[in-house]
C-alpha positions as CSV (number, residue, x, y, z in Angstrom):
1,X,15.3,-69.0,-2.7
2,X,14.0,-65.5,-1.3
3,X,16.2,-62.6,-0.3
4,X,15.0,-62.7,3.4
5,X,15.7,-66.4,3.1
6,X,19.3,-66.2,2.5
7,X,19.9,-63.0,4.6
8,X,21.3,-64.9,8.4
9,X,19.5,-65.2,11.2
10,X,21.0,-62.8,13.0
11,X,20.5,-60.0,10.6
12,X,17.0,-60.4,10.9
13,X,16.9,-60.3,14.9
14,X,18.6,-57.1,14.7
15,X,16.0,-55.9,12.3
16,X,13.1,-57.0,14.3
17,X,15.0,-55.1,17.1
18,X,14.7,-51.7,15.5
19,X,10.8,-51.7,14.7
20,X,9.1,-49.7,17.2
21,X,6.7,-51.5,19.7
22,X,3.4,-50.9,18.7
23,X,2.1,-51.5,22.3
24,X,4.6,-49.6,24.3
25,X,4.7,-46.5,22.8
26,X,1.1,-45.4,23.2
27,X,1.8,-46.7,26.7
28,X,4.5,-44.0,27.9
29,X,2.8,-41.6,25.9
30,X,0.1,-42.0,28.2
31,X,2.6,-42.1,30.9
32,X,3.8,-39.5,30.3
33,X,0.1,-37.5,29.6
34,X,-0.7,-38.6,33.3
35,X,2.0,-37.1,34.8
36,X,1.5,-33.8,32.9
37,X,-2.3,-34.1,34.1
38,X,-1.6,-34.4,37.3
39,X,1.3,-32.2,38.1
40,X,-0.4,-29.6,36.3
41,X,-3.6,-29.7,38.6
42,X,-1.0,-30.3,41.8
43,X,0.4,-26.7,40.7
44,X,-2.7,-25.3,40.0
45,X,-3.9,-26.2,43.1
46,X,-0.7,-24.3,44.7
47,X,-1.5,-21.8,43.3
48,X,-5.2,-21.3,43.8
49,X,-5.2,-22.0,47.6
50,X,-1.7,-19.8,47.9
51,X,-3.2,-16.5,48.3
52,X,-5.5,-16.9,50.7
53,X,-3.4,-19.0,52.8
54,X,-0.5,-17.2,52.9
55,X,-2.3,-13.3,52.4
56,X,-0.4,-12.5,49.7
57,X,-1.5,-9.5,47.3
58,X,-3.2,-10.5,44.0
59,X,-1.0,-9.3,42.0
60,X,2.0,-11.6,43.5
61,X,-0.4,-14.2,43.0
62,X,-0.2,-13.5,39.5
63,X,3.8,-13.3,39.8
64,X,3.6,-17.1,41.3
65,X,0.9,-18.4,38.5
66,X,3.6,-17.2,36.1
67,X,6.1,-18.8,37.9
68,X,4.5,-22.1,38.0
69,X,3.6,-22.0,34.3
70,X,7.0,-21.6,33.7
71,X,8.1,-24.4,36.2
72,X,5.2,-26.6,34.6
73,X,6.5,-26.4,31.0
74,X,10.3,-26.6,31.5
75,X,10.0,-29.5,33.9
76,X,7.4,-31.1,33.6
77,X,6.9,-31.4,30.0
78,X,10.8,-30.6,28.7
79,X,10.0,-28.0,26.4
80,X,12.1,-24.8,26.2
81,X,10.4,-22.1,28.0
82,X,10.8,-19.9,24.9
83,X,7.1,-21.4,23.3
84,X,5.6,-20.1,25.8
85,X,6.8,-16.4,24.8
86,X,5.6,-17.0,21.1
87,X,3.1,-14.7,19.3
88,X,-0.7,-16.1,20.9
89,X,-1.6,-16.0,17.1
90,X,0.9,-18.9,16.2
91,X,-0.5,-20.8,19.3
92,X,-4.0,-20.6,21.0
93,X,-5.3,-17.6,19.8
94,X,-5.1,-18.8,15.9
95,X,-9.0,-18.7,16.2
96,X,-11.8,-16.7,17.3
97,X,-11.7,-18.6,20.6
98,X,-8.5,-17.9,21.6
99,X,-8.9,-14.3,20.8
100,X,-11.4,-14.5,23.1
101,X,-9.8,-16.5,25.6
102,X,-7.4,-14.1,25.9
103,X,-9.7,-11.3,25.8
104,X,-11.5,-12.5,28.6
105,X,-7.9,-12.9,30.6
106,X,-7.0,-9.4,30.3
107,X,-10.1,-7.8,31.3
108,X,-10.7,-10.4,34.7
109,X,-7.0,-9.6,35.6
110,X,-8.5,-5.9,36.7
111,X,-12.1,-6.9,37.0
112,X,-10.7,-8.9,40.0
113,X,-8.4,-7.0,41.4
114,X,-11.6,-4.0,41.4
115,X,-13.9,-6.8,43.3
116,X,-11.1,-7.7,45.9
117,X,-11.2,-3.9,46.6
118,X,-14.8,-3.4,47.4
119,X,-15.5,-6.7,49.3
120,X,-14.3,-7.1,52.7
121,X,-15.8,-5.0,55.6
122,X,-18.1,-1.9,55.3
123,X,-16.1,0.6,52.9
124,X,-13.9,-2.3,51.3
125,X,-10.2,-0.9,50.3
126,X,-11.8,0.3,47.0
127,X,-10.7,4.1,47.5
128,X,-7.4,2.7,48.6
129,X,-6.0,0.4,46.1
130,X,-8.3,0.5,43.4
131,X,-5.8,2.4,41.8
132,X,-3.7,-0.8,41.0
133,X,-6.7,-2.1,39.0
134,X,-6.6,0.5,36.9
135,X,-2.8,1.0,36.9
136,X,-3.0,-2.9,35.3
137,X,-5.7,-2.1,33.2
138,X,-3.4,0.3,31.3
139,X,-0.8,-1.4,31.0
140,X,-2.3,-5.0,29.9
141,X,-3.8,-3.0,27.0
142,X,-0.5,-1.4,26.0
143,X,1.4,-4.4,26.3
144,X,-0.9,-7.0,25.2
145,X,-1.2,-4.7,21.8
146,X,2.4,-4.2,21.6
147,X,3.8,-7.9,22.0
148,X,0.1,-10.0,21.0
149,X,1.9,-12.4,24.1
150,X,-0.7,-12.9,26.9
151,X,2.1,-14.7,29.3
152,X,4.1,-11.8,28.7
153,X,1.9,-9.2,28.9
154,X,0.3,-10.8,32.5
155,X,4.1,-10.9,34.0
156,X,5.4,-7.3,33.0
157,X,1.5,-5.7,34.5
158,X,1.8,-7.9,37.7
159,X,5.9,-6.8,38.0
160,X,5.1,-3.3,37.2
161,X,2.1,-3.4,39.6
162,X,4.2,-4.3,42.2
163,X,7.0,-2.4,41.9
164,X,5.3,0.7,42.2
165,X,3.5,-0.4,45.2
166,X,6.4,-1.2,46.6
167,X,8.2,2.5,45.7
168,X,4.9,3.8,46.8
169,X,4.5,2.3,50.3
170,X,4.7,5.0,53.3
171,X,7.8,4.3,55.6
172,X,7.8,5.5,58.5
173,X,9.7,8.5,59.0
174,X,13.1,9.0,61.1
175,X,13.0,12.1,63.2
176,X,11.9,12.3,66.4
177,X,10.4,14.6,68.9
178,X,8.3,14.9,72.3
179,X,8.0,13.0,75.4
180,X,11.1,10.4,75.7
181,X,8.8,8.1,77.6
182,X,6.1,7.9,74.9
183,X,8.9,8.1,72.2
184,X,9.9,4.8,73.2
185,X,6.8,3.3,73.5
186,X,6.6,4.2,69.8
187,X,10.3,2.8,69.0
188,X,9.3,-0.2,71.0
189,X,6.0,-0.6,68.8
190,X,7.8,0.3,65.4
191,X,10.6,-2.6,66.2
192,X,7.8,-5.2,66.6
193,X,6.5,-3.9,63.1
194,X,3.3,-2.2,64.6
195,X,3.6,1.3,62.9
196,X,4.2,-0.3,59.3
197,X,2.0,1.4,56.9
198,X,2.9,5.1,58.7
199,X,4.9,7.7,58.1
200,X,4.5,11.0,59.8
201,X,2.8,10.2,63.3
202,X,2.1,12.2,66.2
203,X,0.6,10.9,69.7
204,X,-0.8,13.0,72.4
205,X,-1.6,11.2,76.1
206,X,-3.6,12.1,78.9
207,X,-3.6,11.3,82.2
208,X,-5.4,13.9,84.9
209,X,-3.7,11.8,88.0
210,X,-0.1,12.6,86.7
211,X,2.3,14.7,87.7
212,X,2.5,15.9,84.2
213,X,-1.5,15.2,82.6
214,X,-0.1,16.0,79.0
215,X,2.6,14.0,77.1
216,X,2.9,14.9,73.7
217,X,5.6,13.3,71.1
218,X,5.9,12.6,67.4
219,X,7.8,10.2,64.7
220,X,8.0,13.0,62.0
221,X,5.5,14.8,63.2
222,X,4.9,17.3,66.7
223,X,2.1,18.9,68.7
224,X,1.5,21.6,65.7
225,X,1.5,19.4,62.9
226,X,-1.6,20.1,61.4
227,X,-3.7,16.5,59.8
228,X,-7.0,16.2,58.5
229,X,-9.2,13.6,61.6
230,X,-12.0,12.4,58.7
231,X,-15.0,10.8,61.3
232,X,-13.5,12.6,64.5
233,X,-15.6,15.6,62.9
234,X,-18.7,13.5,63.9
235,X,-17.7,13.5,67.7
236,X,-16.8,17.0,67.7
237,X,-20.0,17.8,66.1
238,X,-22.1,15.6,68.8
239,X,-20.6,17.7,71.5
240,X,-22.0,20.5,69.6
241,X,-25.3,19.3,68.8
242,X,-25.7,18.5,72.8
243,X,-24.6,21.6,73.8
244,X,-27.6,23.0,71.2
245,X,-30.5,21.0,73.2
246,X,-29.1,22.5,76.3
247,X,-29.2,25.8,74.5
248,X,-32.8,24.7,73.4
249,X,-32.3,25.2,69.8
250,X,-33.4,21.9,69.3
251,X,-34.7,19.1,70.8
252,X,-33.4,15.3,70.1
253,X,-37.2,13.6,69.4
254,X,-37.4,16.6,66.9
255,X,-37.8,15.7,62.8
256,X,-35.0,16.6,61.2
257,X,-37.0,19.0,58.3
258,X,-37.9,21.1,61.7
259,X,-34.5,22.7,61.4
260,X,-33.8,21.9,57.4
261,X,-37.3,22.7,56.4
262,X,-35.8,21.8,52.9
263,X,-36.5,18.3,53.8
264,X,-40.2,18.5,55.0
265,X,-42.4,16.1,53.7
266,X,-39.6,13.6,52.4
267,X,-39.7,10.2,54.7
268,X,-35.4,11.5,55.1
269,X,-37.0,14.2,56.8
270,X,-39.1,12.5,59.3
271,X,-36.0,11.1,61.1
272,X,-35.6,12.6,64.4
273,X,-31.9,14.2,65.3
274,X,-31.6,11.3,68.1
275,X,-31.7,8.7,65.1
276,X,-29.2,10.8,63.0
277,X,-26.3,10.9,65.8
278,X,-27.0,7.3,66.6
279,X,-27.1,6.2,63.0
280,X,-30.2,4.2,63.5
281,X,-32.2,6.8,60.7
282,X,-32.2,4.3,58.3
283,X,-30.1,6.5,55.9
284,X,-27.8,5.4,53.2
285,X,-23.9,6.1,53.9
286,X,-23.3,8.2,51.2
287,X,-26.0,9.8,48.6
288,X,-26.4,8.2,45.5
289,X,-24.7,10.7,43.2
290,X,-21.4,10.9,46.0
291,X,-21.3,7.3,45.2
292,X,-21.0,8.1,41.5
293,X,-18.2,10.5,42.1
294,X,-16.3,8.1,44.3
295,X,-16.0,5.6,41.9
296,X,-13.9,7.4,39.4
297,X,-12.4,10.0,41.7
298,X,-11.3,8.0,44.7
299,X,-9.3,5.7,42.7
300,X,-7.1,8.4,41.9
301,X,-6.8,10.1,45.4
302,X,-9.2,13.0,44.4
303,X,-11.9,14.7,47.2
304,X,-15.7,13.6,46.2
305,X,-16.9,14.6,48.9
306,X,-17.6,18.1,47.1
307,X,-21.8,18.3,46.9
308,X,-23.0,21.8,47.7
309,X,-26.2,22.1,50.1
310,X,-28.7,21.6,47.4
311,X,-26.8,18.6,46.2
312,X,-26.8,16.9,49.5
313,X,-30.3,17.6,50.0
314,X,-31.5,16.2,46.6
315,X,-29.8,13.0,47.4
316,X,-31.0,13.1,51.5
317,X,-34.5,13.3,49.7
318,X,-34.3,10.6,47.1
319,X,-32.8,7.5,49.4
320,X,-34.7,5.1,50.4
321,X,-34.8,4.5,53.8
322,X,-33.8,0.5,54.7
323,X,-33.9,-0.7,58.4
324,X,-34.8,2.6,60.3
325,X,-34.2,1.9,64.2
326,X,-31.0,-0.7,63.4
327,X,-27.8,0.7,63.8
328,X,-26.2,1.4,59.9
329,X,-23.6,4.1,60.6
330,X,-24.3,6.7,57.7
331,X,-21.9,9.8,56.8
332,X,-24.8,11.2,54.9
333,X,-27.0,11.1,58.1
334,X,-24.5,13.0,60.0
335,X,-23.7,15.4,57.9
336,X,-27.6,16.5,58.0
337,X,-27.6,16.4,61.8
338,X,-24.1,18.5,61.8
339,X,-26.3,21.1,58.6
340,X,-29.7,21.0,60.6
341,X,-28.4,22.4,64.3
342,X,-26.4,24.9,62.4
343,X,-29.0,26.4,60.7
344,X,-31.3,26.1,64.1
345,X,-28.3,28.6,65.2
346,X,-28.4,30.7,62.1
347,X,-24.9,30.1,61.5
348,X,-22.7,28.2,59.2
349,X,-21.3,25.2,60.4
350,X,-17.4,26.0,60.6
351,X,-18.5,29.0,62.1
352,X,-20.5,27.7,64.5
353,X,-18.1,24.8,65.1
354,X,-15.4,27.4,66.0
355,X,-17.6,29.7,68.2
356,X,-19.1,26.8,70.5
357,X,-16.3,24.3,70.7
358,X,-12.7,24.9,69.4
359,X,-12.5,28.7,70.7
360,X,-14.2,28.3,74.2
361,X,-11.1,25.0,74.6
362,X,-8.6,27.4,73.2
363,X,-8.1,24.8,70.3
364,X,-6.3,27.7,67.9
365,X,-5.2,25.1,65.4
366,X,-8.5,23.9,64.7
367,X,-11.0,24.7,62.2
368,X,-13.5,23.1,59.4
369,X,-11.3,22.5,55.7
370,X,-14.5,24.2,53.7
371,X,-13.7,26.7,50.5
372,X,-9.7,26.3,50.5
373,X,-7.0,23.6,51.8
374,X,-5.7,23.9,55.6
375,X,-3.4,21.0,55.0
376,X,-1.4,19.7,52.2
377,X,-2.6,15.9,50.8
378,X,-1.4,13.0,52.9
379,X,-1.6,9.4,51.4
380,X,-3.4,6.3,50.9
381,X,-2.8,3.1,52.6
382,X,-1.0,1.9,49.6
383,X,1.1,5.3,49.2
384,X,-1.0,7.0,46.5
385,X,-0.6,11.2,46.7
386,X,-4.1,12.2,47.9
387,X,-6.0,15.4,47.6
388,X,-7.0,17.1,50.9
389,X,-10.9,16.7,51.8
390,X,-11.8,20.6,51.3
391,X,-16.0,20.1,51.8
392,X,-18.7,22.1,51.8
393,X,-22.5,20.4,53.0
394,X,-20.8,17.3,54.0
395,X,-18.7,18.6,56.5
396,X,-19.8,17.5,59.8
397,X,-19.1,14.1,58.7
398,X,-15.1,14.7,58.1
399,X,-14.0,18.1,57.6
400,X,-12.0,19.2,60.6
401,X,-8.6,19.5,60.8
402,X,-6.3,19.6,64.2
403,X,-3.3,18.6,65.9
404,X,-2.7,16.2,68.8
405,X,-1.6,19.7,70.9
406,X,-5.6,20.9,70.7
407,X,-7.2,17.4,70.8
408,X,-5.1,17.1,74.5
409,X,-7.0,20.3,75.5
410,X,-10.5,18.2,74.0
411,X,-9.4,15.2,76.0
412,X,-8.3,17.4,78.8
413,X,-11.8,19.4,78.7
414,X,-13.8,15.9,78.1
415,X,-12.1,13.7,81.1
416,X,-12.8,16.7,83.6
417,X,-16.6,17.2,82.5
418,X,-16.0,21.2,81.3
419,X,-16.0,20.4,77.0
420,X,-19.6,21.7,75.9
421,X,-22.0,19.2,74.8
422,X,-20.7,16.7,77.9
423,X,-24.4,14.4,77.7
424,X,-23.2,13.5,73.9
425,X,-20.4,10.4,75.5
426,X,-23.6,9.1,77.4
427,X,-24.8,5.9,75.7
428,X,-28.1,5.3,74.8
429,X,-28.5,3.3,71.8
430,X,-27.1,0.1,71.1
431,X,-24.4,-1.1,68.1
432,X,-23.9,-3.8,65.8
433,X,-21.4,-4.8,68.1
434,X,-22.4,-6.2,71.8
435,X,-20.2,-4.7,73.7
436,X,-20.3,-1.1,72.0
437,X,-23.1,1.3,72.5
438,X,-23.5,5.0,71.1
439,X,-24.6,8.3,72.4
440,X,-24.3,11.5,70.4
441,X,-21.6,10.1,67.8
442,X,-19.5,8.7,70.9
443,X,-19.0,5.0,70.9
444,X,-18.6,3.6,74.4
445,X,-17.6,0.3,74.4
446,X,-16.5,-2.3,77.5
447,X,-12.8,-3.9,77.0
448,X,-11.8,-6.9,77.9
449,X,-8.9,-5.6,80.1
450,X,-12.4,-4.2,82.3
451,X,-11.9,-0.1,80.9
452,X,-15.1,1.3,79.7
453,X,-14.0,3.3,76.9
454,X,-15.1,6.4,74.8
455,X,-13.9,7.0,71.7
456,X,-14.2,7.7,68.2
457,X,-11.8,7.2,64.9
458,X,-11.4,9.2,61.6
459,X,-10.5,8.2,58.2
460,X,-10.1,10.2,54.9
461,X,-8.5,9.6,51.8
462,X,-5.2,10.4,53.3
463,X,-5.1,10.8,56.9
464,X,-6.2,8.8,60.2
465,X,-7.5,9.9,63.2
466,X,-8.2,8.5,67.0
467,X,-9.4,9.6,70.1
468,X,-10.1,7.5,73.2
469,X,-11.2,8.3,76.7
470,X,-10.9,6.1,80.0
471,X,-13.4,8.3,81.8
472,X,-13.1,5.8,85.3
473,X,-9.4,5.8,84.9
474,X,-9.1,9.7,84.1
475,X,-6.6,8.7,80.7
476,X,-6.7,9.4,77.0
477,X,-4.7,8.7,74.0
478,X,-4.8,10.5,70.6
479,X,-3.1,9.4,67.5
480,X,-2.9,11.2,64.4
481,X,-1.2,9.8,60.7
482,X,-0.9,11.6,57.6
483,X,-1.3,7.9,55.6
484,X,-5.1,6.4,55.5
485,X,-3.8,3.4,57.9
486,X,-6.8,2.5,60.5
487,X,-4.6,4.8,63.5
488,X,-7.5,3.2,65.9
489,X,-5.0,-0.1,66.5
490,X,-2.2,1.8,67.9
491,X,-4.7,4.3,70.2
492,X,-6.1,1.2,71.5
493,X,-3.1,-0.9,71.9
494,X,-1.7,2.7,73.6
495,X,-5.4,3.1,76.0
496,X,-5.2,-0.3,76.8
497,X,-1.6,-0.2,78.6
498,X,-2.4,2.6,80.3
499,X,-4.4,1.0,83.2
């Protein structure tokens, strides 16, 4: 008789028992593989449609994709989160496509960040934030060659990246000063989270039928505080320009090279001066070789705005025009116009700025920022330190500086009809928008709440700028900021109460 036929019956039960199932096992594996599949594109799909639904910042995207990695492989598939923190070498990066992998990760971390910059509108955010992107460059190459860890390296650049945004972000500030009335119109504002993104702001409004026209107040700033206004340069300069064809230095249907005979016989310098202060010319924004000083200087707050006349005319001459006659507003186009009625006055342009606008309105604290600072740097949208625009031929388009004490007197002079240059807020051209128009720089545009408004905004690397005019209704607001935060909301939100 055998061995298994003598062992009992029950022996042999409990034997059987304790063999695995060779049709169950594959079974919950694949159970179990489902489940991993699935949660694993139900988190993944969190996480791509996150940011976009909720706005949040890229780089707190990349805070939650780390998150939900870690989620993923502690709860989903039971395994301690410490293999995820192992060497990539020991795990997916054992071969040359892993290395790659993980090469390709750490440069499309920035590479993205970069293209989320520039998209969106027509200047993009790139001069604003692209810092970060280059901030996270750094610091995924240091840490990725310190720790060879491509979780770890992705969570300490996305935690440093946003902890010095967040140290970096302008609050506003906490004194106060001016006109109690407008003060708490601002407090009001700042409680409902409307001056986020400021910190020094000062606020000038007008109003010809009151028993006081001027009210004047500031949140860290006062009437004397002196900002840069960026694009508010371009109105000032239009005043000018109209005042000129009064004068008849020039004449609007005139080519440009008639008065910058550096430009005759370039196609740039067939467009007439009416095209340049309507930027219909068909000009680029910027000039080619501004654009290539922008893209490594603006990133770290610097001017590039810094071409001499000769620069600015090689780069006038080598554009190609594109849609001449269609509105494409163009910095590069204005700054010619502003050069080209200067030197039909045989002056330079600060001087000639002074001499026919900010002098005859008593505007003392005034002037052009060429050859030396007049303010100290403000700061980007996003906090960075910037440098102050100090210009030389691109001035027209951005180079004054002022306070909301002279821009009253501007708004004062403009609403009464005695500023120089008065034809410039007529509108003759039309906009991209339908309910906007431009005449010399001046954009007048009709409101829904039934004002016809004039107005124009600046913008540099760190300061904002607005003026706006109710001609009918005898009312202006001005707004200045020493942070690159659009100030035209709160002057328009401000214009439009005052009916």
């Amino acid at each position: 008789m055998s061995t298994r036929q003598t062992l009992p019956r029950n022996t042999l039960k409990q034997r059987a028992s304790r063999q695995p199932d060779p049709s169950g096992r594959p079974a919950a594996d694949r159970r179990r593989r489902r489940l991993e599949v699935t949660a694993g594109i139900g988190l993944l799909a969190i996480w791509v449609v996150s940011g976009p639904l909720l706005g949040l910042d890229f780089v707190v995207v990349l805070l939650l994709g780390v998150l939900l990695l870690a989620a993923f492989q502690t709860l989903v598939r039971r395994r301690p989160l410490r293999t995820l923190l192992v060497r990539d070498t020991a795990s997916f990066a054992h071969g040359w496509r892993g290395k790659l992998l993980a090469a390709a990760v750490l440069v499309a971390i920035p590479a993205t960040m970069v293209l989320m910059s520039v998209g969106g509108g027509r200047y993009g955010r790139y001069a604003d934030d692209s810092w970060k992107a280059l901030l996270m460059l750094v610091i995924l190459a240091g840490a990725y060659l310190a720790s060879r860890r491509l979780l770890l390296t992705v969570l300490i650049g996305a935690v440093t990246v946003a902890l010095v945004s967040w140290v970096l972000s302008p609050r506003l500030a906490d004194a106060r000063n001016g006109d109690a009335t407008v003060l708490a119109d601002l407090d009001l504002r700042a409680d409902m989270g409307m001056l986020a993104g400021h910190h020094d702001v000062a606020v000038a409004e007008v109003d010809l039928d009151s028993a006081q026209p001027v009210r004047l107040a500031g949140i860290g700033a006062d009437d004397t505080t002196s900002m840069e206004v960026g694009s508010m340069t371009k109105a000032m300069t239009g005043l000018v320009i109209a005042d000129a064809v009064r004068r008849g230095e020039i004449r609007m249907d005139a080519p440009v090279a008639t008065y910058l005979p550096q430009l005759d016989g370039s196609p740039a310098g067939a467009a007439t001066m009416h095209e340049l202060v309507t930027h219909t010319s068909g000009y680029a924004e910027f000039g080619a070789a501004t654009l290539r000083r922008a893209a490594w200087t603006a990133p770290l707050g610097r001017n590039f705005l810094t071409a001499d006349s000769a620069q600015m005319i090689q780069e006038t001459k080598d554009q190609t025009l594109h849609g001449v006659g269609q509105y494409a507003y163009s910095s590069l186009g204005s700054a010619i116009a502003g050069q080209a009625v200067a030197g039909a006055a045989h002056m330079s342009y600060a001087d000639l700025m002074r001499t026919r606008l900010f002098e005859p309105l008593g505007m003392s604290r005034t002037a052009i920022q060429v050859d030396h600072a007049l303010v100290s740097g403000g700061e980007s949208q996003t906090g960075l330190p910037t440098q102050p625009w100090v210009m030389d031929a691109y001035a027209p388009t951005g180079a004054a500086v002022s306070t909301t004490g002279d821009l009253a007197k501007l708004a004062t002079a403009l609403l009464n009809g005695t500023a120089p240059g008065m034809t410039a807020l007529e509108p003759t051209t039309a906009t991209d928008q339908s309910n906007t128009r431009i005449g010399g720089f001046w954009q007048i545009s009709t409101w829904q709440t039934g004002q016809t408004i004039t107005d124009h905004a600046g913008q540099t690397s760190g300061y904002a700028s607005y003026l706006g005019l109710d001609r009918h209704g005898h009312k202006a607001v001005i707004v200045l900021s020493d942070v690159a935060n659009d100030a035209g909301d709160l002057g328009t939100q401000l214009l439009a109460d005052r009916t």
